[in-house]
C-alpha positions as CSV (number, residue, x, y, z in Angstrom):
1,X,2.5,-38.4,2.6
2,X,-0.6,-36.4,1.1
3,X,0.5,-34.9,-1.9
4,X,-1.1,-31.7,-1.0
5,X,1.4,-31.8,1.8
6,X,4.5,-29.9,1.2
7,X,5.9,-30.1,4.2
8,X,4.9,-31.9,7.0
9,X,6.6,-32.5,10.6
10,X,6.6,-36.2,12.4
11,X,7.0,-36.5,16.4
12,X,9.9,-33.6,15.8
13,X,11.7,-32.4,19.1
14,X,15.0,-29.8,19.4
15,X,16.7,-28.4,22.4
16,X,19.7,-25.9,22.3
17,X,21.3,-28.2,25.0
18,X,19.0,-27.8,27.8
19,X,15.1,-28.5,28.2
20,X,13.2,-28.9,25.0
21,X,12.4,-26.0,23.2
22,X,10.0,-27.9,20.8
23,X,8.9,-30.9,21.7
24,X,6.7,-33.3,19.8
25,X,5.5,-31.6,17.0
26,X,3.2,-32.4,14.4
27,X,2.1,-30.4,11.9
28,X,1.2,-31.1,7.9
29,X,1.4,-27.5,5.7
30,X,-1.2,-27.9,2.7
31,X,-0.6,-26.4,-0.6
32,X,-2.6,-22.9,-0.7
33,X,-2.4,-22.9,3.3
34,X,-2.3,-19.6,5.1
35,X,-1.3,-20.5,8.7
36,X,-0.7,-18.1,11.5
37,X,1.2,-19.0,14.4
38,X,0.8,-17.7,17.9
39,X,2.5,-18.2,21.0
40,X,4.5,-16.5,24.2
41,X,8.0,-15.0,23.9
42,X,10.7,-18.0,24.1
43,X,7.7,-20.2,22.9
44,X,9.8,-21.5,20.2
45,X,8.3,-20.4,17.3
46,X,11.1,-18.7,15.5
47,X,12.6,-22.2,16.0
48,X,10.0,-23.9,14.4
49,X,10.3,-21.5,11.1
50,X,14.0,-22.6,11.5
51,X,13.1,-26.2,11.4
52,X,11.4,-25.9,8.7
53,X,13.6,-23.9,6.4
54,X,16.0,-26.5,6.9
55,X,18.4,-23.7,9.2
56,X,18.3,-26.5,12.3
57,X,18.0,-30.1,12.3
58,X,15.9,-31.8,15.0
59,X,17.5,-33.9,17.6
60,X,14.5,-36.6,17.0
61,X,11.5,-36.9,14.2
62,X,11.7,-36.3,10.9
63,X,10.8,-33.4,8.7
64,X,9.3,-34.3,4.6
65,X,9.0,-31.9,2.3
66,X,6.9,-32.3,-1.2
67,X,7.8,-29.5,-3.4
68,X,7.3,-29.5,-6.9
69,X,9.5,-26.6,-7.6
70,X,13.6,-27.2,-7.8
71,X,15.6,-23.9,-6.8
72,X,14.5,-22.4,-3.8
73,X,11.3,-23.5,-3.2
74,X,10.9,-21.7,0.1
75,X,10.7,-18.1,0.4
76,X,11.9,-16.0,4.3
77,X,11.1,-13.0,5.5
78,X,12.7,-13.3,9.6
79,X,12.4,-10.5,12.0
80,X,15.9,-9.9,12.4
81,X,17.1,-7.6,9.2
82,X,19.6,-5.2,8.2
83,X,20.1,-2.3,9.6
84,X,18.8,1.2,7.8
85,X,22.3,2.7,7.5
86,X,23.6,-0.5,5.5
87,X,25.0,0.8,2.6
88,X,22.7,-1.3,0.1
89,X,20.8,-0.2,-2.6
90,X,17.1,-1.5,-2.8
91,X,17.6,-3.6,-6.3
92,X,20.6,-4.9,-5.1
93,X,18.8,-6.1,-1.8
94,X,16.4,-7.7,-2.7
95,X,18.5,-9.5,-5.8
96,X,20.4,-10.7,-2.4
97,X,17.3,-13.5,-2.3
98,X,18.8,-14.9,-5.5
99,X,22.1,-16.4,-3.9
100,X,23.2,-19.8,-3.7
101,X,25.9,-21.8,-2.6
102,X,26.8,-21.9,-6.2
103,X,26.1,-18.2,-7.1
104,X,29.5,-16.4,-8.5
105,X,30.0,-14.1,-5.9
106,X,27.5,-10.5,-6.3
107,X,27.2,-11.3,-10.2
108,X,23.3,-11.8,-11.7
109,X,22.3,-12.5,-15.2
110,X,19.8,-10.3,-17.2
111,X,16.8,-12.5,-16.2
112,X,17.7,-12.1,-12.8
113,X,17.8,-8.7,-12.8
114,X,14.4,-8.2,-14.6
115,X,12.7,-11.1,-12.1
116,X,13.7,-8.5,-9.2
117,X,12.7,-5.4,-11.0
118,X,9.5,-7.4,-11.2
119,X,8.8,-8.2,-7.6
120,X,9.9,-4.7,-6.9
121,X,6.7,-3.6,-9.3
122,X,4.6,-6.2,-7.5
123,X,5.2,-5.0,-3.9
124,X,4.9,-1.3,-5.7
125,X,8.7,-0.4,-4.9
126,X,10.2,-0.1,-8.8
127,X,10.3,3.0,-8.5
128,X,12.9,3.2,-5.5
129,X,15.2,0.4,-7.0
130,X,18.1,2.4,-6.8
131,X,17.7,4.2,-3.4
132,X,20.0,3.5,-0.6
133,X,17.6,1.7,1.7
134,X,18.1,4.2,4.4
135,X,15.7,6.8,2.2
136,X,13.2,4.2,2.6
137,X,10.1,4.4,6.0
138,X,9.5,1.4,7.5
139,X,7.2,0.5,5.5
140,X,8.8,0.1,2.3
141,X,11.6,-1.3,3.6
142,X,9.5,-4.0,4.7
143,X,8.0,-4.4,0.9
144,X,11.7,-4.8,-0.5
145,X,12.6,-7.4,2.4
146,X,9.1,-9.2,1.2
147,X,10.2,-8.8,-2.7
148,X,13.2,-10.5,-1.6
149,X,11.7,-13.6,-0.3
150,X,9.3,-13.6,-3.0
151,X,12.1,-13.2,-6.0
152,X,13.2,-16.9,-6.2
153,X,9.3,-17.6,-7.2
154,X,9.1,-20.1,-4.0
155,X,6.1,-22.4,-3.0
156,X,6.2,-21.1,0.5
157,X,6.6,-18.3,2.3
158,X,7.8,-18.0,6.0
159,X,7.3,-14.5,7.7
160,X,8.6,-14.2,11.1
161,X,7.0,-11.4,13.0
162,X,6.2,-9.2,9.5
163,X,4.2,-6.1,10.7
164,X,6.6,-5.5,14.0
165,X,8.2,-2.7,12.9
166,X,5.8,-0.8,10.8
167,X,2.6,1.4,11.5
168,X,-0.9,0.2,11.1
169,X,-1.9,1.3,7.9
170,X,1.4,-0.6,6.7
171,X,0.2,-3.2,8.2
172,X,-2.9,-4.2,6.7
173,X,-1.8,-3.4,3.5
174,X,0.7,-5.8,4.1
175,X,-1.9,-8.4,5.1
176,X,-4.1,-7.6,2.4
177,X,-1.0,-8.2,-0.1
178,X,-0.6,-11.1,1.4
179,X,-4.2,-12.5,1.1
180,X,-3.4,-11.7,-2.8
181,X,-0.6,-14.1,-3.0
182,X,-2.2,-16.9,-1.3
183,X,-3.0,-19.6,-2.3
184,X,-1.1,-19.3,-5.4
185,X,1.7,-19.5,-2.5
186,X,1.6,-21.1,0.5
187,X,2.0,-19.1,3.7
188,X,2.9,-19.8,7.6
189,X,3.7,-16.5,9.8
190,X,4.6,-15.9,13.0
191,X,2.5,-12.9,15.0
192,X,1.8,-11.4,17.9
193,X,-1.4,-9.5,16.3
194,X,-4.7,-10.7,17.1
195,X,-6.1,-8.7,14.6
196,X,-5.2,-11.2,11.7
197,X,-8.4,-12.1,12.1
198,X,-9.6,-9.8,9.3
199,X,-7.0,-11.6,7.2
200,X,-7.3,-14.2,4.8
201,X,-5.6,-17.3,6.9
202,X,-7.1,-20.2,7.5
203,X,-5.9,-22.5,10.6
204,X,-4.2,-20.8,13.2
205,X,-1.4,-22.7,15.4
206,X,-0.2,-22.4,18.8
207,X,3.4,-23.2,19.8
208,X,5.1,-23.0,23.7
209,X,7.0,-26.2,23.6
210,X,4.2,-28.0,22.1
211,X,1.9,-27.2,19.2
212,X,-2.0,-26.9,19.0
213,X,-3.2,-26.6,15.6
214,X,-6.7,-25.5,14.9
215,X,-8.3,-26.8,11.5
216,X,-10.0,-22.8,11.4
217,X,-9.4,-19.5,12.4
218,X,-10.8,-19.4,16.2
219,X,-8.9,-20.1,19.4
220,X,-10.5,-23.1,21.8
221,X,-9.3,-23.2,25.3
222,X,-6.7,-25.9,24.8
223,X,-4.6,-23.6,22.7
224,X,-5.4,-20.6,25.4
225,X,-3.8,-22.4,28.1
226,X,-1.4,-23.6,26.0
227,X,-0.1,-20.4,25.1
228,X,-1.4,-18.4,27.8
229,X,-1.3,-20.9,31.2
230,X,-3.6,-21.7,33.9
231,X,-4.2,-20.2,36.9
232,X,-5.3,-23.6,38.3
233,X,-4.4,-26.4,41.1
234,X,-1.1,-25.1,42.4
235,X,0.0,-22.6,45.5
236,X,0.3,-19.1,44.6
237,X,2.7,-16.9,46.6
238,X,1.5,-13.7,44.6
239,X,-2.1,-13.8,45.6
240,X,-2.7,-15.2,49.0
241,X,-6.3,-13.1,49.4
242,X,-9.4,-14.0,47.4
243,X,-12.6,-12.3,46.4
244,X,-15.8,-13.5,48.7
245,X,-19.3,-13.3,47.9
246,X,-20.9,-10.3,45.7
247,X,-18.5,-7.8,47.6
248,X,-15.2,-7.1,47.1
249,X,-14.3,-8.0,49.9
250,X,-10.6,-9.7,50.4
251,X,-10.0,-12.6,52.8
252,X,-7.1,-14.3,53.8
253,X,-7.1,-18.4,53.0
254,X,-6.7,-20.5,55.8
């Protein structure tokens, strides 16, 4: 294994009982990467974050990791998060991204309280530390879910779907926060927004069932029709009529 690897994924396959949902994947994460992932609804790529955090095993290949940080070396930020009416307070939420199997119960030390204040300051939310997190916009609720992920000081960062719920001006501040971090940490994230583009990533993935990764930031036709399809060399009960000649003219196949 390349130790600039810290994670890297061999011939890994996982079903949830039926067909595949991944199927042979391969795909080494380099220190100081910044990898987007694209890909269709039901693609699987939520289940590949999984995979990697360690939340699902695969049913075959093997997954290495090659952190140098003990802890938590892994820092997630999912799409799926609390709802704005839980009665939370922002410190105590993101202090949340401290917890162990071995924490005792909702008690943190000093440190650990300053090392979430500090995050807070970083993502530019100290100030609201003790709001109920329904006072917050969508925004900043999205900066204290991203200070929790980032509190445990981890070597990666996985963000599932990060700018879905927030407006656009949120959102490229998000990204351009997030070109900040990188590559003193490592960053894969899921998205649906083509206009990472403008961001600082640097390979871009594309996962439906299989994954296409490509070594830069452009899309070539393999991962297109990967993660779009083809139109091609089957019988199409949709579109029986096709175009002829310069006119638009329609004409029934024999």
């Amino acid at each position: 294994m390349d130790q600039d690897v810290i994670v890297e994924l061999k011939n890994v396959y996982y079903t949830y009982g039926g067909d595949w949902a991944l199927e042979d994947i391969n795909l080494s994460i380099y220190h100081g990467d910044f990898i987007a992932i694209f890909g269709p609804n039901g693609g699987g790529k939520t289940t590949l974050l999984k995979l990697i955090l360690g939340l699902l095993k695969p049913n075959k290949g093997k997954i290495l990791y090659n952190f140098k940080k003990k802890g938590r070396p892994i820092g997630y930020l999912p799409q799926t998060q609390f709802k704005g009416d839980f009665p939370i307070k922002v410190i105590d939420l993101v202090l949340m991204g401290l917890i162990t199997k071995k924490s005792w119960g909702f008690w943190f030390s000093k440190r650990e309280k300053q090392k979430a204040e500090e995050v807070l300051d970083l993502v530019d939310m100290l100030k609201y530390k003790n709001y109920p997190i329904k006072e917050l916009s969508g925004g900043q609720l999205q900066r204290v879910y991203l200070a929790r992920a980032l509190v445990s000081d981890p070597e990666l960062l996985i963000l599932d779907e990060p700018t879905s719920n927030i407006d656009p001006k949120a959102k490229f501040c998000l990204y351009d926060f997030l070109g900040k971090l990188n590559p003193d940490i490592t960053l894969v994230m899921v998205s649906h927004d083509l206009s990472l583009s403008v961001t600082k990533i640097n390979k871009i993935a594309c996962v439906n069932k299989r994954l296409i990764l490509s070594p830069s930031v452009g899309f070539n036709q393999e991962m297109l029709s990967l993660i779009i399809g083809e139109h091609l060399n089957h019988s199409c009960p949709v579109a029986p009529y096709y175009i002829e000649g310069e006119l638009p003219v329609l004409t029934k196949k024999e």
